[in-house]
N, C-alpha and C positions, 0 to 999 in steps of 0.2 A: 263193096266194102273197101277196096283197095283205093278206089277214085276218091271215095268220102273220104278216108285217112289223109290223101295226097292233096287234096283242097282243105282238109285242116291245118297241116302243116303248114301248107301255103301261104292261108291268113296268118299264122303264129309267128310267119318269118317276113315281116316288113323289110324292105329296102335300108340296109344302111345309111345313114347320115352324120359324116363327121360335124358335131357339135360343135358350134360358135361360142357357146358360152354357158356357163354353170348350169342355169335355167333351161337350154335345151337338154340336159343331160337327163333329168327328169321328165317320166314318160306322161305324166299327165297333163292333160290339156283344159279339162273343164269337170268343175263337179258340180253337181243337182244336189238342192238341200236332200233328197231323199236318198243321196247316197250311192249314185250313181257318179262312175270317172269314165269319161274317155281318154282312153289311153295310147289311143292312134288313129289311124285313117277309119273312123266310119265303125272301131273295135271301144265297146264296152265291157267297164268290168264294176262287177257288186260283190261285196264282201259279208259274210257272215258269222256271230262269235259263238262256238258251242263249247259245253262244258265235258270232262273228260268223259270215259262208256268206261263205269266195272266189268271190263271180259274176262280178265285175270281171274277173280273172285266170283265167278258166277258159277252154277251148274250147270252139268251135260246140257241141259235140254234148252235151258237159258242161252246157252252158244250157240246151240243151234238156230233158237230164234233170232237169235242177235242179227247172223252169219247170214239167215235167209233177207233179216231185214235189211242191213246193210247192202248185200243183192240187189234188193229194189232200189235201194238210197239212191247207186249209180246208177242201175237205168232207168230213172226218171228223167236226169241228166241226156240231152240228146247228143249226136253223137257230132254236133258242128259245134261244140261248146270247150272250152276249155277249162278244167279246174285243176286250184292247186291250194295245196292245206300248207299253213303257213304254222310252225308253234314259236312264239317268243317265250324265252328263259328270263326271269328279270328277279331281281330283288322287292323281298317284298317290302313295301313301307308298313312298318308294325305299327306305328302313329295313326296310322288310317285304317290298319286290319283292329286295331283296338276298342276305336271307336265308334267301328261299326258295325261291327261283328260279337267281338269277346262281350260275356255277362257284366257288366258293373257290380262293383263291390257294395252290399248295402249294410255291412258293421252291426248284420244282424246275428251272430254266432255260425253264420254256415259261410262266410266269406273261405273256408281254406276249401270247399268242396266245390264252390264257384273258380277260384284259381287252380285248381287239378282238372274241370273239367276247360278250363282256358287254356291252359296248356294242351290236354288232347287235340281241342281247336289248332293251335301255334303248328306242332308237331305236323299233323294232318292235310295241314295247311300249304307250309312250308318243306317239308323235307328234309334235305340236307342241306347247309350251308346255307338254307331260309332262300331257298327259289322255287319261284312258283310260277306255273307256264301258261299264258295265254295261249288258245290253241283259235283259231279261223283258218277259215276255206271260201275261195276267191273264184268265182265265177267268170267268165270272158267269155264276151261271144260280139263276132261282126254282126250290125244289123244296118239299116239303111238311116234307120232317125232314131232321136232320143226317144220317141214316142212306142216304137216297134220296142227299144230296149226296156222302157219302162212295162212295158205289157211281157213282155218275156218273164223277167226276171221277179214280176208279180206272180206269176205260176210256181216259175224254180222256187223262189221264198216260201211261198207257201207247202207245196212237196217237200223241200231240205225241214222245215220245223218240224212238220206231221214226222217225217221220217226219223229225226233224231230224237223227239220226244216218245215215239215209240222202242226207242233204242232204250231210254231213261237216263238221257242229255237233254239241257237245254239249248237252243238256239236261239238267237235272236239277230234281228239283221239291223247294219251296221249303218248310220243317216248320218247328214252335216248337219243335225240339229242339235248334237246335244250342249247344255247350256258348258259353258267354261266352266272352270274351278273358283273362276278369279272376273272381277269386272272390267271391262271395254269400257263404260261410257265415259266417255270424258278423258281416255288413259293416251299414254303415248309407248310406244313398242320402240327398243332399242335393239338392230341386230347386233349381237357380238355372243362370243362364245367365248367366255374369258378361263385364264387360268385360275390355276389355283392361288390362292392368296397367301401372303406372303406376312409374318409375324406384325402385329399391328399394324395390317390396313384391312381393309372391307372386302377387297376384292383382289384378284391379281389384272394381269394386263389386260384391258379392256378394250380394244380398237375396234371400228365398227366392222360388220361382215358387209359382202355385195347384196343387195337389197333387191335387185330383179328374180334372185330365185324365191321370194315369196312374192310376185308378183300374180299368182292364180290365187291366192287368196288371199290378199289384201282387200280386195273389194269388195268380199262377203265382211271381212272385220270394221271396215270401213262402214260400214251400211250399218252393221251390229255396235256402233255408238262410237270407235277408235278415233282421236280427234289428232293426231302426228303420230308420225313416225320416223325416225331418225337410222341414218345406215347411210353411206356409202352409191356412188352409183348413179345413171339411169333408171325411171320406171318405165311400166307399159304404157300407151293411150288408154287401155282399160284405167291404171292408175289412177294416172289421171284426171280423167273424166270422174273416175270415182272422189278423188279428192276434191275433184269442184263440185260435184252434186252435193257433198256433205260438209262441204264448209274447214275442211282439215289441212294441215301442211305437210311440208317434210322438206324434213333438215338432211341435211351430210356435215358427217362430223370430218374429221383430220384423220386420213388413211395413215397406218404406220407408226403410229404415235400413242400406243396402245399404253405405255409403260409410265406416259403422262397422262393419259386420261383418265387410269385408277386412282390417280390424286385428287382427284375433281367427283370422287364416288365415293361418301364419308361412312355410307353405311349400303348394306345390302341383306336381306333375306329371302329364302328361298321359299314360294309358297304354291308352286304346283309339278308337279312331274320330277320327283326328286331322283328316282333312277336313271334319269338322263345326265346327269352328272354337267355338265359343263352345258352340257344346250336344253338341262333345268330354266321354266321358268322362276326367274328373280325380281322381289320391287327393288328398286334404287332408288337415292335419292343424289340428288345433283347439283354441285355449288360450281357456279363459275363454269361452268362446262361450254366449251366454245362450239358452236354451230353457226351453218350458213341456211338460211332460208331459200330451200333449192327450187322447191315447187309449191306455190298457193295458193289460197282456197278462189281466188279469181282468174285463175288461169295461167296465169306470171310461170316462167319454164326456164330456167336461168341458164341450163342445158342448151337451151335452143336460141335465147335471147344474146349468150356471153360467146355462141360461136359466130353468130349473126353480126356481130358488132367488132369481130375480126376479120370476116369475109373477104375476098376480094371482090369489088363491083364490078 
């Protein structure tokens, strides 16, 4: 039991490595539409979303079972695996708990017993101060190939759901497929996390971010219809490569100069992920906005061509 323990640890504690750049600071290296990351030497990890267990409010005998099932839950779980239950607090967007949840009004004479019980909904929902908590639990485990991981974690998913649906939670496991809020084809991605806006204008200071830290998934967005993208930076060869297979460019806009490129953003609305507050996605629209055609869709690398043409021979 001691040696298992002491080889668990062991994987869990990778070799330090002072980071070069924003991009390595983030532990992921590759993800599978199905949902799988590698997140270091040869270590995968799979996430999955369950919904809260009334223990609080249940009876003796109900706790009991809960307490035996629970029991099993973990030793299903082997014991070279790592897990960790994650819960996010966030605000809820009522715009979106409304319209797809609460009763609609139909101005048939029972509309006041439809908004009492939408409120019980709200209440129930939300809590105090309207937060509501995403709760998932992350699976890690070393194996030798994606393929040994994918077969793993097909077993674990299936034990974690049986087990949590016996609990009376749902679970469900978590893919890079599901569709966006908002459409890719034909769009162009701006990195910037701008302030807050500033009385009559659209937006506040807009400059662009470093572009290599979404560099692991630009090439799925890329493939998924994204035709530029605009930031800051070097990209990967994967980029790359992926901008030439799809025909797409990418700009760099003017580092530093944030406070004049919200003049050049006439308008802006926010239309997915609004609890993210500032790294919210937003549409914009763009007059006069200056860029440089950095990397395009035929290979052209102006990183590589504008150092090349300073060289020393």
């Amino acid at each position: 039991m001691l040696r298992t323990l002491k080889n668990l640890f062991k994987q869990d504690r990778e070799k330090f490595v002072v980071p070069k750049s924003v991009q390595n600071v983030i532990p992921i290296k590759t993800i599978w539409e199905d949902g799988i990351f590698l997140v270091g030497r040869n270590k995968y990890a799979k996430t999955f979303k369950f919904e809260d267990i009334n223990y609080a409010v249940a009876s003796r005998e109900d706790k009991e079972a809960m307490f035996l099932e629970y029991s099993e839950l973990l030793n299903s779980l082997d014991s070279g695996a790592t897990t960790k239950i994650t819960i996010n607090n966030r605000r809820l967007n009522k715009a979106d708990f409304e319209q797809t949840i609460l009763i609609p009004m139909a101005d048939d004479g029972l509309d006041k017993y439809r908004k009492e019980y939408n409120k019980m909904l709200l209440d129930k929902a939300t809590g105090a101060n309207s937060i509501v908590q995403d709760k998932y639990v992350t699976v890690s485990v070393c194996k030798k190939n994606i393929e040994e991981a994918r077969n793993y974690f097909a077993r674990v998913g299936a034990d974690l759901i049986a087990h949590f649906n016996r609990l009376g939670s749902k679970c469900v496991e978590l893919d890079a497929g599901d569709k966006l809020p908002f459409d890719l084809d034909g769009a162009a991605i701006y990195y910037a996390g701008p302030t807050q806006a500033k009385d009559g204008m659209a937006i506040g200071s807009c400059g662009p971010t470093t572009s290599s830290r979404m560099d692991v998934y630009s090439p799925m967005l890329l493939d998924m219809g994204l035709s530029a993208m605009i930031g800051k930076g070097e990209r990967s060869e994967a980029v790359c490569e992926a901008i030439r297979r799809n025909g797409a460019v990418y700009f760099c806009a003017i580092g530093g100069a944030g406070a004049l490129a919200c003049k050049c953003i006439p308008e802006c609305e926010v239309i997915a992920f609004e609890d993210l507050g500032c790294e919210s996605v937003k549409r914009l629209r763009f007059e006069k906005f200056p860029l440089i055609v950095t990397i395009d869709c035929v290979g052209g690398n102006l990183f590589k061509s504008g150092r090349e043409k300073y060289c020393r021979k």
